[in-house]
C-alpha positions as CSV (number, residue, x, y, z in Angstrom):
1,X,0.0,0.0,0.0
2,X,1.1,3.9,-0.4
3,X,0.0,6.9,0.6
4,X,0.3,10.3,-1.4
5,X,-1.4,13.5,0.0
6,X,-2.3,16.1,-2.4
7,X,-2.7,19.7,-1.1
8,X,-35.9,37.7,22.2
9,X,-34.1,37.7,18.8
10,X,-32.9,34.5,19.8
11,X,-36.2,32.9,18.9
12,X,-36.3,34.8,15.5
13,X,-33.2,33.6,14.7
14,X,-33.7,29.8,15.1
15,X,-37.0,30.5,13.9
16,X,-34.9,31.8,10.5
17,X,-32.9,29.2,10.0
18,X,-36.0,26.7,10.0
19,X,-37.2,28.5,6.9
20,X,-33.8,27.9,5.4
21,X,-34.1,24.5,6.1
22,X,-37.7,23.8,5.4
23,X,-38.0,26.2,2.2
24,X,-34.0,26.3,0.4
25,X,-32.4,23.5,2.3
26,X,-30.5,22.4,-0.2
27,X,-29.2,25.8,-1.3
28,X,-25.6,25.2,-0.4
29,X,-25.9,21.9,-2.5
30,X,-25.5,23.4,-6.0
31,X,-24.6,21.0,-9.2
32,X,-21.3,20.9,-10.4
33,X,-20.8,21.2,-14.4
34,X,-20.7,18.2,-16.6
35,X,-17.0,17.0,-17.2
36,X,-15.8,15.8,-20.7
37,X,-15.9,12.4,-22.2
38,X,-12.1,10.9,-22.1
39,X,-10.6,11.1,-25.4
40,X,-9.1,7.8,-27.0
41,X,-5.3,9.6,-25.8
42,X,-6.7,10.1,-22.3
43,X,-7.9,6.2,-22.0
44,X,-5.1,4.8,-19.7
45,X,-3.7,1.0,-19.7
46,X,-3.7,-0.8,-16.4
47,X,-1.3,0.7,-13.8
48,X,1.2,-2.1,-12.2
49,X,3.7,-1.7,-10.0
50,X,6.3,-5.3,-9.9
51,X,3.8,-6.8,-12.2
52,X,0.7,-6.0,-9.7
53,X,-1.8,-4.0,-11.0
54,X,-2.7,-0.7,-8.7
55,X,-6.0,0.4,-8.0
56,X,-6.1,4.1,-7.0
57,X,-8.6,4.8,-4.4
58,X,-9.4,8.4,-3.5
59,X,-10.0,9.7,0.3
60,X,-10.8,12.4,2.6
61,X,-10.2,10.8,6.1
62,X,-9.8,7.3,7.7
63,X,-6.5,6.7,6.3
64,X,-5.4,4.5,9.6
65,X,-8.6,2.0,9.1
66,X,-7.7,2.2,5.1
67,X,-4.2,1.3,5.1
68,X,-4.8,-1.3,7.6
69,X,-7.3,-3.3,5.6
70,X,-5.4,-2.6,1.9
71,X,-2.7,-4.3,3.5
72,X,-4.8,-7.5,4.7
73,X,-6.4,-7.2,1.3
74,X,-2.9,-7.4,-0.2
75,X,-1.9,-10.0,1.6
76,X,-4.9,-12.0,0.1
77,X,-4.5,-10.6,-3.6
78,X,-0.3,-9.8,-4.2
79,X,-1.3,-9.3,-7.8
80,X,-3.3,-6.2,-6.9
81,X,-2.0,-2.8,-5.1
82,X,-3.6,-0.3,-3.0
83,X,-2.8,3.1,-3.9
84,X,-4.6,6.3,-0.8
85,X,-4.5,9.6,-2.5
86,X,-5.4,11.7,0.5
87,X,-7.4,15.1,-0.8
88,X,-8.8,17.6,1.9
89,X,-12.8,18.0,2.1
90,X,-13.2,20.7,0.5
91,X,-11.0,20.0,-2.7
92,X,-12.8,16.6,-3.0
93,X,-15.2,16.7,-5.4
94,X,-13.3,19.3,-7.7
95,X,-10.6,16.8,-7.8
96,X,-12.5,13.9,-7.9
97,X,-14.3,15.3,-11.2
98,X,-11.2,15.9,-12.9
99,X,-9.7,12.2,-12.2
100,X,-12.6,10.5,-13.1
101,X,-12.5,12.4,-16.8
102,X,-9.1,11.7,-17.1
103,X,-9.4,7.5,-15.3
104,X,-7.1,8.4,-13.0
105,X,-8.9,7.4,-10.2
106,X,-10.2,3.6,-10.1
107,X,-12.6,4.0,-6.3
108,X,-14.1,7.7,-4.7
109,X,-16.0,8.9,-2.5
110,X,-19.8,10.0,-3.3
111,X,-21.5,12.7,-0.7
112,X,-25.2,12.6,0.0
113,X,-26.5,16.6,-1.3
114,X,-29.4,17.2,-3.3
115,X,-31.7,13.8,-4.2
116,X,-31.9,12.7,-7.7
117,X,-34.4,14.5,-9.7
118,X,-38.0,13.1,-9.6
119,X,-40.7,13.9,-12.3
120,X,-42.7,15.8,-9.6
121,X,-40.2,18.4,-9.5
122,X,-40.1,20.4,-12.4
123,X,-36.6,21.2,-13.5
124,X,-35.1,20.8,-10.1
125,X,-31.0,20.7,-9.5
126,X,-29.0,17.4,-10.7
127,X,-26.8,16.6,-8.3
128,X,-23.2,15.8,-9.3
129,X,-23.3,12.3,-8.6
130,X,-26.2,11.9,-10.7
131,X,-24.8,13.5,-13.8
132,X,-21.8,11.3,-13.1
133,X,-23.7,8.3,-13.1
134,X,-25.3,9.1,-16.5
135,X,-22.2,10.0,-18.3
136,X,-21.5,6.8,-17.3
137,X,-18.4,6.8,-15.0
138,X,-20.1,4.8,-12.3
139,X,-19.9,1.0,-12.3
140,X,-23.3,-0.5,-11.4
141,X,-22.5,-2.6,-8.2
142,X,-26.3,-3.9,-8.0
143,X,-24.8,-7.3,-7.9
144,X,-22.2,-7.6,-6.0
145,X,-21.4,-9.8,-3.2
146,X,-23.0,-9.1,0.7
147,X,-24.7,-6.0,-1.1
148,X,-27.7,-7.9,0.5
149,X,-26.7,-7.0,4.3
150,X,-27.5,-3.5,3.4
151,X,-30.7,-1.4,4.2
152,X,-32.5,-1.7,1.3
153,X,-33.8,1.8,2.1
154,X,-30.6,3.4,2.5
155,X,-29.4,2.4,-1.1
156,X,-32.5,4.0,-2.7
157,X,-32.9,6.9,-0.9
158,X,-28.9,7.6,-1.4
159,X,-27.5,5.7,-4.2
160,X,-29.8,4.4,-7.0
161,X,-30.9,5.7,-10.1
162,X,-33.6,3.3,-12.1
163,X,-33.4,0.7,-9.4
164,X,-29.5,0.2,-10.1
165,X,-26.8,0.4,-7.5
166,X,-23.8,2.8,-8.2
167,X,-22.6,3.6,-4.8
168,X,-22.3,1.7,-1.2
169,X,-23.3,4.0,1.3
170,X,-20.7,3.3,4.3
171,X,-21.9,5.2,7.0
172,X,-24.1,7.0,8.0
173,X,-25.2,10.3,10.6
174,X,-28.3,10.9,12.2
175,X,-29.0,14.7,12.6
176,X,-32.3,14.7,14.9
177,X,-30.1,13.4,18.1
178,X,-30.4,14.4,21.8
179,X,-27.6,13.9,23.6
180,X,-28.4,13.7,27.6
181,X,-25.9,13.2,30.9
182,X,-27.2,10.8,32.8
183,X,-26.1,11.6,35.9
184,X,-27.6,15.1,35.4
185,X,-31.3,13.1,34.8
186,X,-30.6,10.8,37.4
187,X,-30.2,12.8,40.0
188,X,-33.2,15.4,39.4
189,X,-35.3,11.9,39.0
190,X,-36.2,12.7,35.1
191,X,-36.6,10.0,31.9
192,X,-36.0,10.1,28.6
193,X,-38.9,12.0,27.1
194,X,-41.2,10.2,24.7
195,X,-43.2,13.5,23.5
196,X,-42.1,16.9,22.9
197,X,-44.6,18.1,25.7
198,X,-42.4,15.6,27.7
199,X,-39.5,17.0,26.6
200,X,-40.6,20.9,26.8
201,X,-41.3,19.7,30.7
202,X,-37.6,18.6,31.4
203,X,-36.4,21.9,30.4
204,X,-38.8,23.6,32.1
205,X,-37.5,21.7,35.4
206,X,-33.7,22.0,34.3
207,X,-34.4,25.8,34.4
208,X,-36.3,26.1,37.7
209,X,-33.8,24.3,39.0
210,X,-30.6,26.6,37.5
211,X,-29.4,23.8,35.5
212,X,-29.0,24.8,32.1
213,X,-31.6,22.4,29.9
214,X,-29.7,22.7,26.1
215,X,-26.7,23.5,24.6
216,X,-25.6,24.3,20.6
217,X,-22.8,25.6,19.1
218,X,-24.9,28.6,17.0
219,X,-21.6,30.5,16.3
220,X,-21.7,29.1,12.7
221,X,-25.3,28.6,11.2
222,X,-24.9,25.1,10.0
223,X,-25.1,23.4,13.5
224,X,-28.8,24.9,14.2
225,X,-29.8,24.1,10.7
226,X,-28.8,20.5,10.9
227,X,-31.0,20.8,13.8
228,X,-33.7,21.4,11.8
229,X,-34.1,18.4,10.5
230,X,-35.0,16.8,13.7
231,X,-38.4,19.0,14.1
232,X,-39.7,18.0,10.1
233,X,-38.7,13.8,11.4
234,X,-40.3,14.5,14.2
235,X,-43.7,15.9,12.7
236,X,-44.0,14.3,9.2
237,X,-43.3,10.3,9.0
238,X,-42.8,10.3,5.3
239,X,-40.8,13.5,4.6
240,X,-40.7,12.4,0.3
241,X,-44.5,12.6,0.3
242,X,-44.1,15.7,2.5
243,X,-42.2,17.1,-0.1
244,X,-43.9,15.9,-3.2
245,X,-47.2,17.3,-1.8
246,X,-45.5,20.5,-1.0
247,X,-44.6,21.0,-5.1
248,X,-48.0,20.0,-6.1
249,X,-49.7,22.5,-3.6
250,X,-51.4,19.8,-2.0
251,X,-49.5,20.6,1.4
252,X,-48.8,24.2,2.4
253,X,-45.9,25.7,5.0
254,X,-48.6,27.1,7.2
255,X,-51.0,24.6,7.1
256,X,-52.2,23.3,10.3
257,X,-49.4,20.2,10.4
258,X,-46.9,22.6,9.2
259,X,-46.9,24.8,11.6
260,X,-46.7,22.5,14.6
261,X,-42.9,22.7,12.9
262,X,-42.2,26.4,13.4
263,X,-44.1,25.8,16.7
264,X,-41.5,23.6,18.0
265,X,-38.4,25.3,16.8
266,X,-40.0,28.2,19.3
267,X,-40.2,26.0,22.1
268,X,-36.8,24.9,21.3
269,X,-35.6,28.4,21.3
270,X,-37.3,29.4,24.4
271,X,-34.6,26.9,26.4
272,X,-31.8,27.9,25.2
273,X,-28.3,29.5,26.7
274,X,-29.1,33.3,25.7
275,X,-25.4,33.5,24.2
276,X,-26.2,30.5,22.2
277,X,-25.3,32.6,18.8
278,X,-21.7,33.2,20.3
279,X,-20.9,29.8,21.5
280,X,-17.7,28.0,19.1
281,X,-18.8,24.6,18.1
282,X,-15.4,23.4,18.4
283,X,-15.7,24.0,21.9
284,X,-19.2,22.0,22.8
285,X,-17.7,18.5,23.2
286,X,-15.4,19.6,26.0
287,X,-18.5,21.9,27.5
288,X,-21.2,19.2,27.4
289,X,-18.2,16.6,28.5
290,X,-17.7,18.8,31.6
291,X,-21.6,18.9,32.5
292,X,-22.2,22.5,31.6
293,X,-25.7,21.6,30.4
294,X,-28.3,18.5,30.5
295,X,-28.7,18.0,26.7
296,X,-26.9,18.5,23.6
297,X,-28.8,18.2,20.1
298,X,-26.4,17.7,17.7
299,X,-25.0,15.5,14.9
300,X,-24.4,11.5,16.2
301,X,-20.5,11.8,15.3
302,X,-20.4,14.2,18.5
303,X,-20.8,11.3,21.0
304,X,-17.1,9.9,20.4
305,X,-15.7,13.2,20.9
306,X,-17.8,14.0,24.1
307,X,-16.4,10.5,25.2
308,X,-13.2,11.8,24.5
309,X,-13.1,14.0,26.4
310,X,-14.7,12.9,29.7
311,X,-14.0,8.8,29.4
312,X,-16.5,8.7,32.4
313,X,-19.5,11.0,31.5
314,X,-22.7,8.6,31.5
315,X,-23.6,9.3,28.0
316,X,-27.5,8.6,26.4
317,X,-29.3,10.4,23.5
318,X,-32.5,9.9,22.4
319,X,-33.9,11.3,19.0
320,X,-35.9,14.6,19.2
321,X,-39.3,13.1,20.3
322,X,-42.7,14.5,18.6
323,X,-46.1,15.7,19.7
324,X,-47.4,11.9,19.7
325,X,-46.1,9.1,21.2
326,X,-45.9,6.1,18.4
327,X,-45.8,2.6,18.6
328,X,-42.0,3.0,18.0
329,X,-40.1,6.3,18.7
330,X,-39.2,9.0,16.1
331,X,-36.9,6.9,13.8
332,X,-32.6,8.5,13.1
333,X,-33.2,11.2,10.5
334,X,-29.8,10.7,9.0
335,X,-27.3,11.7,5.9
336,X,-25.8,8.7,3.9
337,X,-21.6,9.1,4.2
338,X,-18.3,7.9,2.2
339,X,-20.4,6.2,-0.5
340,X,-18.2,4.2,-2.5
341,X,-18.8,3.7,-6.2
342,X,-15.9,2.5,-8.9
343,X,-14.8,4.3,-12.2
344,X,-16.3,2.0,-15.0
345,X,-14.4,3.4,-17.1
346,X,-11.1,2.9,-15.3
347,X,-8.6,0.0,-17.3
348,X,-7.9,-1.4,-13.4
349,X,-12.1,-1.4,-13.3
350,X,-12.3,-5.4,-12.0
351,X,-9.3,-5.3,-9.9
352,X,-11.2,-2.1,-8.3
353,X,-14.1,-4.2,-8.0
354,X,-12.4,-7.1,-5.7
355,X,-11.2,-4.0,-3.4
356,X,-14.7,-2.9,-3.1
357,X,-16.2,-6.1,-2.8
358,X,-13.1,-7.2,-0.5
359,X,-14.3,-3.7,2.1
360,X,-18.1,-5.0,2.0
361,X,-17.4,-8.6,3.3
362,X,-19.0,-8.8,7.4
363,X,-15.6,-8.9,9.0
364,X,-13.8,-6.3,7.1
365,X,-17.1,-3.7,6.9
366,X,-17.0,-5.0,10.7
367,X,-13.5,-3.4,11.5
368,X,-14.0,-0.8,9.4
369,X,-16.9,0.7,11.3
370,X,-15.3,0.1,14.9
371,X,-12.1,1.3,13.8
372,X,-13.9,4.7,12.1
373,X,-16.2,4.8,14.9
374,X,-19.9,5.5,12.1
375,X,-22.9,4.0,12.3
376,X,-23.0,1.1,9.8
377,X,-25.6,1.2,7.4
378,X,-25.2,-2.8,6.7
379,X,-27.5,-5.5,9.0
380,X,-23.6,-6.4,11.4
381,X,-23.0,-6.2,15.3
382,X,-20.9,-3.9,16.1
383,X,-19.0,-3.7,19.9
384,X,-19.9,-0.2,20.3
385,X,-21.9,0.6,23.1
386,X,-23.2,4.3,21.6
387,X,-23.8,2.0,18.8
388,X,-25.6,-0.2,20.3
389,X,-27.5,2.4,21.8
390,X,-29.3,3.3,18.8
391,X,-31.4,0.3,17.8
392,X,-34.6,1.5,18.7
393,X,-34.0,4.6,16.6
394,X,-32.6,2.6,14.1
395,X,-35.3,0.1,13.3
396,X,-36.9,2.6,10.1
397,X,-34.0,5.0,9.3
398,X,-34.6,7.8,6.7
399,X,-32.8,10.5,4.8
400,X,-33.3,14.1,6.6
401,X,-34.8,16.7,5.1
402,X,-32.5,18.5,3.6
403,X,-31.6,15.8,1.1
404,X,-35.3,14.9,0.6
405,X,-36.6,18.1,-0.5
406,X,-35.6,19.2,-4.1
407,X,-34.2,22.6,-4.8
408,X,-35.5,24.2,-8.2
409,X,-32.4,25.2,-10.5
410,X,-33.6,28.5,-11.4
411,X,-34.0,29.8,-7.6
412,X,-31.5,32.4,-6.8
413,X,-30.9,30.6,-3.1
414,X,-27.4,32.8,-2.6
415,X,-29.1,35.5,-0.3
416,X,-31.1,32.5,1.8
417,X,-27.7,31.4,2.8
418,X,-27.5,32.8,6.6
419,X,-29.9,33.9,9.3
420,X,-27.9,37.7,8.8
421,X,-29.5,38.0,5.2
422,X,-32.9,36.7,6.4
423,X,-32.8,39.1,8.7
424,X,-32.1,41.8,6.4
425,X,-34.3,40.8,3.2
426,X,-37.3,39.2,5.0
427,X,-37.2,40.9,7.9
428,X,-38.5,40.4,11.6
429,X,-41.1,37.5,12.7
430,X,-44.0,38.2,15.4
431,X,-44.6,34.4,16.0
432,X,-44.4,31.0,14.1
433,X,-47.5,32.1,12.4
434,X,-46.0,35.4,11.1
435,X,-42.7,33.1,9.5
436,X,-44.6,30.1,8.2
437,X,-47.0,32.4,6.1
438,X,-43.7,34.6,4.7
439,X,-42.7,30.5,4.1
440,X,-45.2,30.1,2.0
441,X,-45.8,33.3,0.0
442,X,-41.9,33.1,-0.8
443,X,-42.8,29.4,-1.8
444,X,-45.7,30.1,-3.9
445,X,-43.7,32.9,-5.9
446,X,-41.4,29.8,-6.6
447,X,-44.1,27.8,-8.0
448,X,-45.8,30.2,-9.8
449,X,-42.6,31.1,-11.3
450,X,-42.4,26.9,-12.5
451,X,-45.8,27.2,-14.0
452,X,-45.6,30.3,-15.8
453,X,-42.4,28.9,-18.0
């Protein structure tokens, strides 16, 4: 294996960044341009290094797990070479386009953004990996061995296109969790709450009782709108017919279920720290490790740092309950990470197959999962007890919101890009009522601007 590296305004402005969410959440999600056919010159023979062909397989992280398992793979397969090319985050998919026009990159990474287009939504974006798939540099990996251990759900919500397979989702993040200190319910004799009334009412107590009930890094934007997500899973149990019925005017933003939404993000609001807009979200692992408040709502990949930190904080989290209690709770809202698909088009295509296939066998998906410390997406036990923790959230998983809900190409979505330039162009809000109507007059200006071309 080798490695290369290549270089109360408070409430109005959580109340904002719902509307981002719910109305333009995929704004920051925009297509990339379509890259060109290879030309005959470009097409590249099979790469081999002492007679062993090398498969070049692109990254953004997890080099330790990576180069541990290309070496047990090739141990197993000395005719066939791993090559890491390390690229930062946010070169990735800049890079990745120009490798895949050029085959010089046999296995990369796919990001869940926008969902594939549907007919319901007139001319909305393509996302990248879409476009990709249809000038054909995707293998289809439908077939593949132990493809059948994964959530049948996860691989069409994330990576199918006409009921073909053309990336393995291999990991994945739930964005509606509540992280709680047990020792913090314990002691003031509270339980995991099953509704949000249930929920409201633990804060309430925290608060009497100068404990601080929530905490969220709001210094940035993104961390409350991730947030977001957890109030639509928690109100609407099938967000693509949400969506779909919000396009064909069948649903409204301020309709009666709707609003229960904004609603909520209000309660949410009213709890928390009054600096909340100031706080670094570098810095909440180490605060919420230390016991600086009861709950954290945040992204699942927080738990290993909070754990980190404080090896002996009693850890739980529950998913942001609803108004209802179900038969089963509100079910890991989620984002589909690191989804593998191959180059079809590279020479070293079926040698980059076997690597592929070689990463979804049980034992080596297995490691790669405890070693990463994700969520698996596959049906494997894992011996992590946060992990672990998850299975009644994780009976039903879904896609969140923001990469459920289609974005229409010719919406100008730059100025919806921050709770500053809501401010500014939308102005003020009175109450949830006030924002969920200016939701839907600016949605309705969108439609009407789809039917009138």
């Amino acid at each position: 294996m080798s490695f290369k590296k290549i270089i109360p305004f408070y409430k109005t402005t959580l109340l904002l960044l719902i509307f981002s969410v719910l109305v333009f959440s995929t704004a920051c999600s925009s297509a990339g341009g379509e890259e060109p056919e290879p030309t005959p010159s470009q097409v590249k023979k099979p790469d081999k290094v002492n007679d062993a062909v090398t498969v070049r397989f692109m990254i953004h992280g997890y080099n330790d797990i990576f180069s541990s398992l290309s070496n047990e793979f090739t141990s197993q397969n000395p005719d066939i070479n791993i090559e890491l090319l390390m690229v930062e985050n946010s070169m990735y998919d800049q890079v990745k386009a120009q490798k895949l026009s050029t085959s010089d990159v046999d296995v990369v990474i796919n990001f869940q953004t926008n969902p594939l287009q549907t007919d319901w939504a007139k001319d909305a974006i393509k996302p990248q990996f879409q476009q990709e798939i249809e000038m054909g540099y995707y293998a289809d990996l439908t077939d593949i061995p132990y493809l059948k251990n994964w959530k049948q759900t996860a691989l069409e919500e994330s990576s199918m296109l006409e009921g073909r397979v053309y990336a393995v989702p291999f990991a994945l993040s739930a964005l509606n969790i509540v992280f709680y200190n047990k020792t913090i319910f314990r002691k003031n004799g509270l339980e995991v709450p099953e509704t949000w009334d249930e929920f409201v009412n633990i804060c309430k107590i925290m608060r009497e009782r100068k404990i601080k009930p929530l905490i969220v890094g709001g210094k940035d934007s993104w961390p409350l709108l991730m947030i977001s997500n957890a109030f639509v899973a928690a109100n609407e149990t099938d967000l693509t017919s949400f969506a779909k019925d919000l396009w064909t005017r069948e649903r409204k933003f301020n309709d009666e279920k709707s609003l229960k939404i904004w609603e909520m993000a209000f309660d949410f609001a009213t709890y928390l720290p009054m600096n909340f807009n100031k706080i670094e979200y570098a810095s909440i692992p180490e605060r919420f490790a230390n016991g600086e408040a009861a709950m954290l709502a945040d992204g699942s990949w927080q738990a290993f740092s909070i754990m980190d930190k404080n090896p002996s904080i009693e850890l739980g989290c529950f998913t942001l309950p609803g108004y209802t209690k179900g038969t089963d709770p509100v079910q890991i809202s989620c984002k589909y990470d690191m989804m593998l698909s191959v180059n079809d088009k590279s020479p070293n295509r079926e040698a980059a197959l076997k690597w592929l296939e070689f990463l979804c066998e049980p034992q080596n998906y297995k490691k790669f999962v405890e070693e990463a410390q994700v969520i698996p997406v596959a049906d494997i036990e894992v011996d992590n007890e946060f992990i672990k923790s998850l299975a009644p959230y994780m009976q039903n998983p879904s896609s969140a919101w923001e990469h459920i809900m289609p974005v229409h190409s010719n919406v100008k979505l730059a100025r919806f890009s921050s709770y500053v330039q809501y401010g500014i162009i939308l102005g003020h809000y009175t109450s949830p009522k006030h924002l969920a109507d200016s939701a839907q007059y600016e949605w309705d200006k969108i439609l009407d601007s789809i039917d009138n071309n």
